[in-house]
C-alpha positions, 0 to 999 in steps of 0.5 A: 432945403433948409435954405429954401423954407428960409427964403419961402418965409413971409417975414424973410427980410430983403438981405435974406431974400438977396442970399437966396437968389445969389444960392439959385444963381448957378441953376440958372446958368446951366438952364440958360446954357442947355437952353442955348444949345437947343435953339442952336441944334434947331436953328442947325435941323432947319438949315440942313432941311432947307439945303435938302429941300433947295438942292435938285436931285441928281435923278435923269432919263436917259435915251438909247437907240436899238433897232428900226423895223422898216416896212418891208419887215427887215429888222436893222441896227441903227446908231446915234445920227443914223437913217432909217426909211418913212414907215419904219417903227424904231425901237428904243430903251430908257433908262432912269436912275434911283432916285428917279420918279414916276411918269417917265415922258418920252418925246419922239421929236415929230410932235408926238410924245408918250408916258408912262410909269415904271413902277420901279424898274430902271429901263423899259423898252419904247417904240414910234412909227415915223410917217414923214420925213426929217431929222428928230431928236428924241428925249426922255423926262421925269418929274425929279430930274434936275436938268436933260438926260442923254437924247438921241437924233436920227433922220428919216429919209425917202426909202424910194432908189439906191441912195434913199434911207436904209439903201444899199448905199447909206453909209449908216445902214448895215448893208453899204459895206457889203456892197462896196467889197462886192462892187470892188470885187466884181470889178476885180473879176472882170478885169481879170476875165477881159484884159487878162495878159494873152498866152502864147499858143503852140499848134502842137503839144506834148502831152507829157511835158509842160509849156512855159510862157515866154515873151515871143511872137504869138502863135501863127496860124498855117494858112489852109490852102485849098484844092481845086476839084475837077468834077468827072464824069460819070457815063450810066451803064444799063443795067438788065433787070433780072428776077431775083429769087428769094432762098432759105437762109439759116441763121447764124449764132453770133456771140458777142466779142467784149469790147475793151475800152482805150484810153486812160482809166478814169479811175486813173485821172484827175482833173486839171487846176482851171487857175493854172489854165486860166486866159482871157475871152481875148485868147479864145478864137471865134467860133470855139466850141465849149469841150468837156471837162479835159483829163490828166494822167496819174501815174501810179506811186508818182506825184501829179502836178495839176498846174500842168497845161493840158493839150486838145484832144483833136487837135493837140493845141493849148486848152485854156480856162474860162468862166463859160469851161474850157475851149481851145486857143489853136485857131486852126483846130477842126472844131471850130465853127466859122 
């Protein structure tokens, strides 16, 4: 303090003044040292915002696909490059990110396009009708985004035909697999049903025992000879014309006799495996008439095996299995109507 009134004195001579200035001088090192370290925070403060400001937000809209509802009103999937018909209505989701911004833009790749605010959600649900046919690629966009976020591509095809969009055989829809394994299978079951192996068939057959395939001469048919009948004659005898004369007749009491049934008990019987019995059209005869259901016997305390043959009930020949029931492979069986 003392110093200072020294130099602050009017009649202070120029060494003093000199000694004084030489006393403030690390004062203002100091001053001039924080003063630099603030220009250089500033400078640092500046760069930083303008790194933040320059640098695009990572922000996207990204598209995904969902359904379509076609004009007949059936709702299917479809995925990414997928087919749906004219009319159909598709159904999509977008989402944002985070750091995303208000309008989302949705761009339906036919020229129409749509927008709206999310208000902070992070996917809502979009929907578009395509009256015409093409290929589209759809796109999401919102204002912070720095570049293109995920897009979609369908086509639009004519819906008109089997192979038209949405068909049973677009292989993008959801009903060409189905339709394959149904064609394959129908195939398979036809040619099981008309070139199915012919069976050997007996005339006769033993109820109780079971025939085996064999590799032999088909069946023979006996061939029916037929008998000449000679007509006779018959001479009329005259006969005399007499008057009956009615009588009292006393009726009679008659009591019915029960009727026991033959045959076996159905309660006793079961049905046939129709796999075991199974031939082709090719082994039916013409004229074959369709039979009921045929019956195997069950032998009380036994075991039955249902992958016997099963024989004809008037005519002792092979019954065989078909899609149409169960006919008689015997030619010469009385029930065939030529």
């Amino acid at each position: 303090m003392e110093r200072e009134r020294c130099c602050q004195a009017r009649n202070a001579t120029a060494a003093r003044h000199w000694a004084c200035d030489k006393a403030k001088e690390p004062g203002r090192v100091a001053l001039h040292r924080l003063l630099s370290r603030m220009l250089l925070l500033t400078a640092a403060m500046v760069l930083v915002a303008s790194v933040i400001v320059v640098v695009p937000a990572h922000a996207s809209a990204d598209v995904a696909l969902n359904t379509y509802t076609a004009p007949d009103g059936s709702k299917q999937f479809i995925s990414d490059g997928g087919t749906m018909p004219i009319g159909s209505t598709l159904q999509i989701g977008v989402f944002v990110s985070l750091d995303s911004c208000d309008p989302v833009t949705v761009s339906w790749g036919d020229g129409a396009s749509g927008s709206r605010n999310y208000g902070g959600f992070l996917a809502e649900n979009w929907q578009h009708t395509y009256n015409s046919s093409g290929t589209f690629t759809i796109s999401a966009s919102e204002p912070c985004g720095s570049g293109t976020g995920q897009t979609r591509t369908i086509s639009v095809a004519s819906s008109g035909g089997l192979f038209g969009g949405g068909g049973l055989f677009d292989t993008a829809g959801s009903q060409f697999i189905p339709t394959i394994f149904g064609l394959i299978f129908g195939f398979i079951g036809l040619v099981l049903a008309l070139a199915n192996p012919r069976i050997p068939v007996s005339a006769s057959f033993d109820f109780d025992k079971q025939i085996h395939q064999s590799s032999g001469s088909p069946f023979t048919p006996t061939p029916i000879n037929p008998t000449t009948i000679t007509p006779t004659e018959i001479n009329p005898v005259q006969v005399d014309s007499r008057l009956i004369i009615p009588r009292t007749v006393t009726p009679t009491m008659v009591v019915p006799t029960p009727i026991t049934p033959t045959g076996f008990d159905p309660a006793m019987t079961t049905l046939p495996s129709m796999v075991a019995n199974l031939v082709s059209y090719s082994d039916i005869p013409t004229g074959a008439p369709r039979q009921d259901d045929p019956r195997i016997k069950m032998d009380p305390g036994k075991a039955t095996d249902l992958n016997q043959l099963v024989a004809c009930p008037t005519c002792g020949g092979r019954l065989g299995y078909v899609a149409g029931g169960w006919f008689c492979l015997n030619p010469a069986c009385p029930l065939r109507q030529l």
